[in-house]
Residue frames relative to the residue before (quaternion, step in Angstrom):
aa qw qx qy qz dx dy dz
X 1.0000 0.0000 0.0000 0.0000 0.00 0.00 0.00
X 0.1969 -0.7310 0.6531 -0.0152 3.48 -0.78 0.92
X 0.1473 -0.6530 0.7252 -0.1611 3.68 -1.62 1.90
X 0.0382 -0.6305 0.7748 0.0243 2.83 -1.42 1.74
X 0.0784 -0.6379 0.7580 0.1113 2.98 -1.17 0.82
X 0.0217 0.5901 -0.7742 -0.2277 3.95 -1.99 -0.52
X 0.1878 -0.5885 0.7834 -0.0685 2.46 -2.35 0.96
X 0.1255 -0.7117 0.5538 0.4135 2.83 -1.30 -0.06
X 0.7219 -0.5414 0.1149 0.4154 3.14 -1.79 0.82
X 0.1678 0.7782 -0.6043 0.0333 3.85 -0.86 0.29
X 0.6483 -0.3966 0.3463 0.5500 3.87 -0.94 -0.69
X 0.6846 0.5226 -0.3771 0.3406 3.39 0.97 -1.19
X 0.5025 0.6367 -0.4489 0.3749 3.59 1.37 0.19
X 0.5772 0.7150 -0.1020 0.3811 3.25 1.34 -1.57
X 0.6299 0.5312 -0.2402 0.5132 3.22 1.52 -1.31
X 0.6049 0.6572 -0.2590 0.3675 2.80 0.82 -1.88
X 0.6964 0.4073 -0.2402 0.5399 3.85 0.38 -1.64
X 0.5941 0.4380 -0.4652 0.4887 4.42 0.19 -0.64
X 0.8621 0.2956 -0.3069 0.2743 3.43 0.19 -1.26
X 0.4406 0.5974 -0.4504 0.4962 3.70 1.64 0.62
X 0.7556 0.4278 -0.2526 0.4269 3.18 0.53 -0.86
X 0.5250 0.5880 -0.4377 0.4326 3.61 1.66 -0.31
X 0.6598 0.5552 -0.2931 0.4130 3.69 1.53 -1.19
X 0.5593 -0.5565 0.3796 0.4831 3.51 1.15 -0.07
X 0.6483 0.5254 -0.4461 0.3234 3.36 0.24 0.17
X 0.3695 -0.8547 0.3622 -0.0420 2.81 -0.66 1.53
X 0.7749 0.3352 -0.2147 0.4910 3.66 1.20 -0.56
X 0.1633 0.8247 -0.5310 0.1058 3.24 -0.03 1.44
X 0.1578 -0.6933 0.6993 0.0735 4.23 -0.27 0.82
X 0.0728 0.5480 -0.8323 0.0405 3.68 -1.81 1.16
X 0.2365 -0.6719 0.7015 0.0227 3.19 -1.46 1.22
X 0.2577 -0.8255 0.4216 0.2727 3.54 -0.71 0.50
X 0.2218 -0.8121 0.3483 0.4123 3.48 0.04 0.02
X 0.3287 -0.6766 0.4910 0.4394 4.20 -0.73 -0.41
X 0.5181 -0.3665 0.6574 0.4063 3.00 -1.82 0.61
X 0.6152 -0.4484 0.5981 0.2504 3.12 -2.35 0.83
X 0.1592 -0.7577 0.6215 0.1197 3.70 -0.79 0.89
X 0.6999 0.4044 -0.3444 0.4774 3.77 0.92 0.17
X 0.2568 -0.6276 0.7036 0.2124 3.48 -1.18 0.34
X 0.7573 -0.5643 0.3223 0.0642 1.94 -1.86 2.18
X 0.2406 -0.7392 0.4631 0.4257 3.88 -0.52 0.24
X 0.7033 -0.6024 0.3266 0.1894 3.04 -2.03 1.34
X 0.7594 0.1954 -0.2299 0.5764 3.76 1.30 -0.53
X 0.7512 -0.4622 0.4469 0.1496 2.97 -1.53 1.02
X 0.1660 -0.7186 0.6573 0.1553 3.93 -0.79 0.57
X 0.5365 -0.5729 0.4500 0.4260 3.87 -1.15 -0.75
X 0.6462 0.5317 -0.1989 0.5101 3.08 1.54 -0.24
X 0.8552 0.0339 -0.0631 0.5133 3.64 1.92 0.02
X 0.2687 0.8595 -0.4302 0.0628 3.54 -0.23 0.77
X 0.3787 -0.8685 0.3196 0.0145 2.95 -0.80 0.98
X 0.6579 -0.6597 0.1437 0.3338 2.86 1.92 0.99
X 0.6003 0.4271 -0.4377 0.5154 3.27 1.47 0.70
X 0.0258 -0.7852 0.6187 -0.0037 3.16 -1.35 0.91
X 0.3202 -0.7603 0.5027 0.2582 3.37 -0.80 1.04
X 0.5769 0.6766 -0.3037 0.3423 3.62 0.76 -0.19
X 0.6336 0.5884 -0.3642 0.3461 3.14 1.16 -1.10
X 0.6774 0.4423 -0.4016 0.4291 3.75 0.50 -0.26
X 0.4544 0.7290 -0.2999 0.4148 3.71 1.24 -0.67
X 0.7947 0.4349 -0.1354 0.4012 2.60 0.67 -0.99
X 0.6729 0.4547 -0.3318 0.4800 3.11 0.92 -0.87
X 0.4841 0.7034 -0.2319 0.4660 3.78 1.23 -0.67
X 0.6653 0.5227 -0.2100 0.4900 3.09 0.86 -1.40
X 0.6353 0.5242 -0.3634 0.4354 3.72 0.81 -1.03
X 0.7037 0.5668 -0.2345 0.3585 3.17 0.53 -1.53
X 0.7648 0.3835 -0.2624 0.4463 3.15 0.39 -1.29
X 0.6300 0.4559 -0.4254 0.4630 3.52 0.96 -0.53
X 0.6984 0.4436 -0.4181 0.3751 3.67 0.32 -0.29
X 0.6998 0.3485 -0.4190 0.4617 3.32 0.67 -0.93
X 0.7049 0.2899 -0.4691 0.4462 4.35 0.66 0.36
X 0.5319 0.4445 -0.5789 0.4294 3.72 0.53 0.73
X 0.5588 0.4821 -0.4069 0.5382 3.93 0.93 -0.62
X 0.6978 0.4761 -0.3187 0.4299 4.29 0.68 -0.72
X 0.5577 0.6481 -0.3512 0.3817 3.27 1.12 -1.29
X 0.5841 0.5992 -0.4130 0.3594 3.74 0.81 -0.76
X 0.6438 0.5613 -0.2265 0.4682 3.61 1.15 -0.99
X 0.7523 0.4020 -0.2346 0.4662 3.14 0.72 -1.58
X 0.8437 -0.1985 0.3596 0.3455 3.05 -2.22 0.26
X 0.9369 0.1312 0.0038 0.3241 3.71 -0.44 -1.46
X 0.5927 -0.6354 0.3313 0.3678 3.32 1.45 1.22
X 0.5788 -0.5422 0.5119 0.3300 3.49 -1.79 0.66
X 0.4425 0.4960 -0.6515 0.3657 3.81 0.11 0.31
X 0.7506 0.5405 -0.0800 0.3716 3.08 0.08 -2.13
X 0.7552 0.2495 -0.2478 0.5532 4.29 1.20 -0.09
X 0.3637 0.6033 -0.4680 0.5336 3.15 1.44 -0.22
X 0.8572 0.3385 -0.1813 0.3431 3.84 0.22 -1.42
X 0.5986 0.5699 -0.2593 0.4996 2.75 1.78 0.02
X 0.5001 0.4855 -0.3516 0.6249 4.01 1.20 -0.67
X 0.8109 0.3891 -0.3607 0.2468 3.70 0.40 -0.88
X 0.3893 0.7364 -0.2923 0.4698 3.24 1.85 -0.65
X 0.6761 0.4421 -0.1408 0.5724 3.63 0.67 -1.61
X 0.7752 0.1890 -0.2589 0.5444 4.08 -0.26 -0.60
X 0.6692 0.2592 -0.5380 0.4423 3.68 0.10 0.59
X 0.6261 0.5559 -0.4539 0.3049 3.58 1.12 0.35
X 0.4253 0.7044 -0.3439 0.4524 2.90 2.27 -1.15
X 0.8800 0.3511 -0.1404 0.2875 3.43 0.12 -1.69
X 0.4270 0.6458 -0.4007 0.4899 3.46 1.38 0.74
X 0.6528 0.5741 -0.2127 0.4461 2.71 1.07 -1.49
X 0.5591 0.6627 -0.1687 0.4689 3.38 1.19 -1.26
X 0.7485 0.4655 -0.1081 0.4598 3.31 0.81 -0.99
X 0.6054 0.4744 -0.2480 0.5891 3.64 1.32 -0.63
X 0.4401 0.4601 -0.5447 0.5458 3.82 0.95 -0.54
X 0.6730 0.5127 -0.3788 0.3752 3.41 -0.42 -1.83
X 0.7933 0.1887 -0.2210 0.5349 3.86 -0.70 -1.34
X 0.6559 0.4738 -0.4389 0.3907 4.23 0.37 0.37
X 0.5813 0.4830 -0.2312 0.6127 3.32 1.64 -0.45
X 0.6756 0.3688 -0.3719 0.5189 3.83 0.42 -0.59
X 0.5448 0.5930 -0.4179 0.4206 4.01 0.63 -0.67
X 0.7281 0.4814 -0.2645 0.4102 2.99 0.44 -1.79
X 0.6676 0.4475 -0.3501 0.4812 3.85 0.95 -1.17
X 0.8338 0.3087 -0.3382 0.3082 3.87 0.36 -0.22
X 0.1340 0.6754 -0.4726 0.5500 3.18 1.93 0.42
X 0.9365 0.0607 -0.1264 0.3214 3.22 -0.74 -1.31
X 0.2158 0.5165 -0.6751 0.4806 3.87 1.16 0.79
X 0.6477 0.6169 -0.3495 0.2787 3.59 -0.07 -1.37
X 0.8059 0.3776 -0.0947 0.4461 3.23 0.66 -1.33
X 0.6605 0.4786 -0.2381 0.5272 3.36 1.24 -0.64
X 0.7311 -0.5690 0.1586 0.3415 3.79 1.19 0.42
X 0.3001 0.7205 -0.5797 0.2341 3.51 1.73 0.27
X 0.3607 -0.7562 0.5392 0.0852 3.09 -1.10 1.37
X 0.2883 -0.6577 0.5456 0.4320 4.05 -0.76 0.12
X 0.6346 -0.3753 0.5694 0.3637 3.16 -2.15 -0.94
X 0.1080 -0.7389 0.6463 0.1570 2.59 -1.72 0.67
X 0.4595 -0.6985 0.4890 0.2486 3.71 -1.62 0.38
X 0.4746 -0.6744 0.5635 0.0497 3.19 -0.54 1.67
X 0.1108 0.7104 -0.6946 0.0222 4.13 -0.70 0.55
X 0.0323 -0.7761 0.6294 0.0205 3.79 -0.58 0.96
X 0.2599 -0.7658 0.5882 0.0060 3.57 -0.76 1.00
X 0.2467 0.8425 -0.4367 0.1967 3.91 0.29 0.89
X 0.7304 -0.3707 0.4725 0.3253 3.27 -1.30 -0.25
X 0.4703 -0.6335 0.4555 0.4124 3.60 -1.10 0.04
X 0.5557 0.5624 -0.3917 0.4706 3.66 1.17 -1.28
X 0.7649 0.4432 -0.2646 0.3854 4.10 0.38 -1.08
X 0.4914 0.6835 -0.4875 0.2317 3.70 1.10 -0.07
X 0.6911 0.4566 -0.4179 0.3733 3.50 1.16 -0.83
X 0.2402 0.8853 -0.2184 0.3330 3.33 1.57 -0.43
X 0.7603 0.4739 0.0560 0.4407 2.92 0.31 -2.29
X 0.8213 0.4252 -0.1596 0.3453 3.17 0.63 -1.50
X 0.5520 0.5671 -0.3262 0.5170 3.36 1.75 -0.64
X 0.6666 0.5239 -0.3490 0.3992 3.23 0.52 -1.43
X 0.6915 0.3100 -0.4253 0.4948 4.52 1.01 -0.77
X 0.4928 0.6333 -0.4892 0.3418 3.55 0.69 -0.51
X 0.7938 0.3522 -0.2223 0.4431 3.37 0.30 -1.56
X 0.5258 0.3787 -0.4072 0.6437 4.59 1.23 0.29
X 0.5052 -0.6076 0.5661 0.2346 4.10 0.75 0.64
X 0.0963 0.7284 -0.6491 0.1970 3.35 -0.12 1.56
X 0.5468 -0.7041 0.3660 0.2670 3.44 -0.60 0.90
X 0.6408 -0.2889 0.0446 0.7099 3.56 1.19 -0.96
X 0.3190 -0.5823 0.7006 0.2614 3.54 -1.84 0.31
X 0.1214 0.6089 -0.7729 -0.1308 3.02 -1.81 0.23
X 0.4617 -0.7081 0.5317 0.0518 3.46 -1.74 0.40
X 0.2686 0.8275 -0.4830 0.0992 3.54 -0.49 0.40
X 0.6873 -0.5224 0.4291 0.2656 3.56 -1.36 1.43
């Protein structure tokens, strides 16, 4: 019977492996995995997205700013067409702008996780017996294994 378990990498992994090998079992395989060393790309394709959008605040900006200068525009000189296109011009620039802080600030925070030692996972392959499987599983459960799976 064969147990994947993942973790990520800590002591409670370390434990985990001593106190298998303490039960006699003897064929255990951990693979580390790597951290992603590229950043993700910034625009979207049709075939993948990953749920950032720089627009979405633009937009909403854009509305605002255009209504509250088509409702002024009546007052002003060059009429509510002409600030209307102009408030909307300006709050879909605001909220872009707005949006690059945001994805320039989160980068910058997982940049330096990166650098500051965020470790990855690793894959856990237990080779055992049938009688030792319930065994096994308790013994990663209880060192916080991330998930287990099992196979014949």
């Amino acid at each position: 019977m064969q147990i994947f378990a993942t973790f990520e990498y800590s002591t409670l992994l370390e434990i985990a492996i001593t106190e298998l090998e303490a039960k006699g079992i003897q064929q255990i395989f951990a693979v580390p995995l790597d951290l992603r060393k590229k950043e993700p790309r910034l625009l979207d394709s049709i075939h993948r997205a990953d749920g950032l959008s720089f627009i979405d605040k633009g937009m909403i900006l854009s509305f605002v700013f255009a209504t509250i200068g088509a409702s002024k525009g009546f007052v002003w000189e060059w009429g509510p067409v002409i600030w209307g296109l102009i408030g909307a011009g300006f709050g879909f620039v605001i909220g872009v702008i707005i949006n690059w802080i945001i994805y320039l600030s989160k980068r910058h925070k997982n940049e330096s996780e990166l650098r500051n030692g965020k470790k990855g996972e690793v894959i856990l392959v237990v080779t055992c017996e049938d009688r030792l499987v319930e065994v096994v599983e308790d013994i990663l459960w209880d060192h916080k294994a991330l998930g287990l799976a099992r196979t014949k």
